[in-house]
C-alpha positions in Angstrom: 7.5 -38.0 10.1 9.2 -37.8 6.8 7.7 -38.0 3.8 7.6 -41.7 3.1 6.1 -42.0 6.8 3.9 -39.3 5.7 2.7 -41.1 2.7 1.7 -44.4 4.8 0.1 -42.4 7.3 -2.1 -40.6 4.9 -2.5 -44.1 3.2 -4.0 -46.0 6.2 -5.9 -42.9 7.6 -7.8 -43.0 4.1 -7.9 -46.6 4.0 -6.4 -46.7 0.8 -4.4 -49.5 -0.9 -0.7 -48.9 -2.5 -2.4 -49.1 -6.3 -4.9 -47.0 -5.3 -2.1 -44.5 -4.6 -1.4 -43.7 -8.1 -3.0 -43.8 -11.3 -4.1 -46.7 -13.2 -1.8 -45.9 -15.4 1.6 -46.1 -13.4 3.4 -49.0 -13.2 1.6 -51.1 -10.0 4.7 -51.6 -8.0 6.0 -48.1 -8.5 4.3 -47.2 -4.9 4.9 -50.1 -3.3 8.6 -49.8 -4.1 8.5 -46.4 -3.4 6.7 -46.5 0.5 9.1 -49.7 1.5 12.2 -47.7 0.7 13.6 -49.9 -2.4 13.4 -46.5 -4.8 13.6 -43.4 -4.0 10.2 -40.8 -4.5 10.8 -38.3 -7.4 8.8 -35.1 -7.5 6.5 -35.4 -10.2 5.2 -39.0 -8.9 4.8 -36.9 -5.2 2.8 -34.4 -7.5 0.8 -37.5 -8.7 -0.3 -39.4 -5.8 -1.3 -35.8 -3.9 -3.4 -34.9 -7.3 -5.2 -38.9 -7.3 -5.8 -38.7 -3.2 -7.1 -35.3 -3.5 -4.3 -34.6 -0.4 -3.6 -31.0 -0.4 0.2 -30.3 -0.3 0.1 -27.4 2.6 -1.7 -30.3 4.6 0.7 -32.9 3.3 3.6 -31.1 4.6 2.0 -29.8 7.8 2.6 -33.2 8.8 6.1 -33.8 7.7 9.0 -33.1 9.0 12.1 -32.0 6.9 14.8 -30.5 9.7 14.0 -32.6 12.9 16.8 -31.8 14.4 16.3 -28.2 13.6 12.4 -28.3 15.4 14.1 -30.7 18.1 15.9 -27.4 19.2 13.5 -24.9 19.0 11.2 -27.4 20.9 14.0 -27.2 23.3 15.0 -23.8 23.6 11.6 -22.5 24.2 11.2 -25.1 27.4 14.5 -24.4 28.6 13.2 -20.4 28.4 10.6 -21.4 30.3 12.5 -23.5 32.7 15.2 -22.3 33.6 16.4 -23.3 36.8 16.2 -27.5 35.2 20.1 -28.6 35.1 19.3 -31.5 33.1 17.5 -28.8 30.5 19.9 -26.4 31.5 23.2 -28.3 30.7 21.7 -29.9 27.6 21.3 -26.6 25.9 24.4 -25.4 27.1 26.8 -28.7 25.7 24.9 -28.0 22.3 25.8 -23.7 22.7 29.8 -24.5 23.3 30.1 -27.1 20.5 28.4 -24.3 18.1 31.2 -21.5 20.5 33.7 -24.3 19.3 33.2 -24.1 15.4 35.2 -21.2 14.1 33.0 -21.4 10.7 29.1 -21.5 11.0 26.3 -22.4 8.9 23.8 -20.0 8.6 21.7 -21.8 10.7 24.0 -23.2 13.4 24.3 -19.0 13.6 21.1 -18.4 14.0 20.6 -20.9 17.0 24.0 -19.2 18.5 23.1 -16.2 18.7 19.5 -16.6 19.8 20.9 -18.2 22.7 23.2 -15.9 23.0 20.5 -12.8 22.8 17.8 -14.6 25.5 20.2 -16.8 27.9 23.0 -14.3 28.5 20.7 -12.3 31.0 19.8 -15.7 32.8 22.8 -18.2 32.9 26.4 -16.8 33.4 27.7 -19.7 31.6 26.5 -17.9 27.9 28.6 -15.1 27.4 27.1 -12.1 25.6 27.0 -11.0 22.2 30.0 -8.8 21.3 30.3 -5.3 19.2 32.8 -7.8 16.5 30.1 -10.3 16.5 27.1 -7.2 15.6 29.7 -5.9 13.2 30.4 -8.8 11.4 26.7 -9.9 10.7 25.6 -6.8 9.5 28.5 -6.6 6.7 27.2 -10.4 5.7 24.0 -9.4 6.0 24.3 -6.2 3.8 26.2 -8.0 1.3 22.9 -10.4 0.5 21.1 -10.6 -2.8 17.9 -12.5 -0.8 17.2 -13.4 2.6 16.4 -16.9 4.0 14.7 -17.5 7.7 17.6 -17.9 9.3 18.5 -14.2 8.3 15.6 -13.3 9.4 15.8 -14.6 12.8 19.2 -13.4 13.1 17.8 -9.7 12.7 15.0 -10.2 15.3 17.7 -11.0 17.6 20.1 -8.5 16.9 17.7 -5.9 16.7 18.3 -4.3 19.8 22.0 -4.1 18.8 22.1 -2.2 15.6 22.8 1.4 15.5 20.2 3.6 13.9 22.1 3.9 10.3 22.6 -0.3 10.9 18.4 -0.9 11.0 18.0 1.4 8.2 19.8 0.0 6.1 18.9 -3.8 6.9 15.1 -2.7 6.7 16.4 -0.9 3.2 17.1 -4.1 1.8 14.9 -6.7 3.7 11.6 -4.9 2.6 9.4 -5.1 1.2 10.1 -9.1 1.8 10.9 -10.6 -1.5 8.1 -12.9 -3.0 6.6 -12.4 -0.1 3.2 -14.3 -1.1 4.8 -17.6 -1.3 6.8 -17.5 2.0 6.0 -19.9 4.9 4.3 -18.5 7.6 7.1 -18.8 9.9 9.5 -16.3 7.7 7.5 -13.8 8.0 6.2 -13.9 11.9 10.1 -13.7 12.3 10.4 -10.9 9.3 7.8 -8.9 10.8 9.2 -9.0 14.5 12.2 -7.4 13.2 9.7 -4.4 12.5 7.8 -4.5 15.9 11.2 -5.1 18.1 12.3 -1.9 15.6 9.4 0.3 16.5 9.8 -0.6 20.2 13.7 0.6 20.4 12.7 4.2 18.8 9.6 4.4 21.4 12.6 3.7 23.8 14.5 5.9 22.5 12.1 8.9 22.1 12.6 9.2 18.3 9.4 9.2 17.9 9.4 10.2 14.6 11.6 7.1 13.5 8.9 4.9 15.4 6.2 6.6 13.0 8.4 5.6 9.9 8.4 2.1 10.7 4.8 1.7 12.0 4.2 3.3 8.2 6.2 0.3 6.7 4.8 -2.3 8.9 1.2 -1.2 8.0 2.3 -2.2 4.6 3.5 -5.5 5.5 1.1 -8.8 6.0 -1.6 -8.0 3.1 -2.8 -11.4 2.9 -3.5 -10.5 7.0 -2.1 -14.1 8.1 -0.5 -12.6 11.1 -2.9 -11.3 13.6 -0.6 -10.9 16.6 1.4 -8.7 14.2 -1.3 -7.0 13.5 -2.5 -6.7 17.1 0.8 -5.7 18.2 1.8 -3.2 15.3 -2.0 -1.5 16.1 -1.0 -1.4 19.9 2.6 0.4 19.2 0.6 2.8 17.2 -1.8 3.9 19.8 1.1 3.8 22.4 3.0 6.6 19.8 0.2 8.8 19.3 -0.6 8.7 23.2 3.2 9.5 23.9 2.4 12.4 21.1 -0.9 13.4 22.2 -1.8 12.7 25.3 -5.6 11.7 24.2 -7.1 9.3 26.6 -8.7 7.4 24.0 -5.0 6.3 22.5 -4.7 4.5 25.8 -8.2 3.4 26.1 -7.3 1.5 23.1 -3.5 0.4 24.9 -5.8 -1.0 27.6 -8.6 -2.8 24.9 -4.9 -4.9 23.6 -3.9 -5.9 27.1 -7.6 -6.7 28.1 -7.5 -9.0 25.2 -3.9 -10.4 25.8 -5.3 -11.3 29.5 -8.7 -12.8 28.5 -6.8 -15.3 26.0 -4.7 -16.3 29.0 -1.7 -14.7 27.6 -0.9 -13.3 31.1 3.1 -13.1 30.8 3.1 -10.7 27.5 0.0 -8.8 29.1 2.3 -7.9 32.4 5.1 -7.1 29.9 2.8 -4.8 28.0 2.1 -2.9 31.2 5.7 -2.7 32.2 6.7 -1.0 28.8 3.4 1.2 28.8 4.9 2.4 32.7 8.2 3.1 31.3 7.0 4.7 28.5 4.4 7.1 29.6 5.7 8.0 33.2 6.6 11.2 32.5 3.9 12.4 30.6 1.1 14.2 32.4 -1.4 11.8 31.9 0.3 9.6 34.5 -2.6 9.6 36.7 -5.2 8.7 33.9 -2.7 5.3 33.8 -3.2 4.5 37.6 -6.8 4.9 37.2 -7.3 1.9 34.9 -8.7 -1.3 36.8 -6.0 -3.6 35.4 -3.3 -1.8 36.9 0.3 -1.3 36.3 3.2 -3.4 37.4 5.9 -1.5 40.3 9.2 -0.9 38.9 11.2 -3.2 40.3 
């Protein structure tokens, strides 16, 4: 809905009439011009009717929709992610990818959606082409060269995480944290913000530097204060007891590796439970406590 539907919804759900919309002391037929579309709505008289219906504005705009073309796509990528082997879905996505492949200058958004694509489809479809070296290169120069990042930034890092070189990361996470006025971003800013972190700490477990994994589980832990994100939370506490296991070799680290998938499988998240597994496999396999692994009840997934 946008906001004009919003207003009528809210209107009718309360049972309200269009005077009782705004105060007594507005003109009467400033609302009624207002929700038929003969006047635009200006901000202050928004202010005004949320303050006289006692509608809170986070609820308000929970229910409206500002870039429907922009959730229409997300909506989309995420079934086609799921779906993968629907043509209709499949060719849908892909007529919308070439006509973005097409533009030679994108908005920061139409780049965001291009390379996500890009980052999850290339390993499924070899219709998407991966993401180059020039493409990597060239972000991270416009990237550096911002004074303050937006979501689509954001995004864009999540996805190219796994691309950067080592000196790359740093410096992003140099100038990307702490998140500028962090307290009045949207939730969905940070959860994308904060992946960057997790999918960060993840590449240095990978890559045995272990002690570049501990420097960004240090930052992370000083991320979230408000503690909005508990996945984030749940996920950056995991990482940490995977590092000090890797470190350590204390059964108690992976006790608490096991408590986190336990939990993902009990909430029905089965798919990100079997990845945790996977990575805990490829991660610990040579250490000596290898056996202590196969001893849980849960199991861990064959290498393929």
């Amino acid at each position: 809905m946008n906001i004009i539907e919003t207003l009528r919804f809210f209107r009718l759900k309360l049972k309200l009439t269009q005077r009782e919309m705004m105060s007594e002391y507005t003109d009467p037929s400033t609302y009624s011009k207002i929700e038929s579309g003969k006047r635009s709505l200006k901000v202050n008289e928004l202010e005004e009717i949320l303050g006289q219906t006692s509608i809170n504005a986070e609820e308000f705009f929970s229910f409206t929709t500002f870039d429907k073309e922009q959730q229409d796509f997300r909506e989309f990528f995420y079934y086609c992610g799921a779906h993968l082997e629907n043509k209709t879905t499949k060719q849908k996505l892909l007529t919308y990818f070439f006509s973005l492949n097409n533009k030679k200058v994108k908005t920061l958004r139409e780049l965001s959606n291009y390379i996500a694509i890009k980052n999850y489809f290339h390993a499924h479809w070899d219709e998407i082409d991966p993401i180059t070296s020039k493409e990597v290169n060239d972000i991270f120069e416009d990237l550096l060269k911002k004074p303050f990042y937006l979501q689509y930034d954001y995004v864009i890092t999540a996805n190219l995480s796994r691309f950067f070189n080592a000196k790359q990361a740093d410096l992003l996470v140099t100038r990307m944290f702490p998140i500028k006025y962090e307290e009045q971003r949207d939730f969905t800013t940070k959860k994308f913000a904060y992946n960057i972190l997790i999918n960060l700490i993840s590449l240095k477990l990978y890559a045995k530097d272990y002690d570049g994994a501990e420097k960004y589980i240090k930052l992370a832990k000083k991320q979230d204060r408000q503690s909005e994100n508990y996945s984030f939370k749940l996920n950056l506490q995991y990482l940490s007891n995977l590092l000090n296991y890797i470190r350590e070799g204390e059964p108690v680290y992976m006790e608490r590796v096991y408590d986190f998938i336990h939990l993902l499988e009990n909430t029905g998240d089965t798919l990100q439970a079997a990845q945790v597994k996977k990575e805990v496999k490829i991660l610990t396999h040579e250490k000596n406590g290898e056996k202590l692994l196969n001893s849980y009840s849960v199991g861990l997934l064959k290498e393929t």
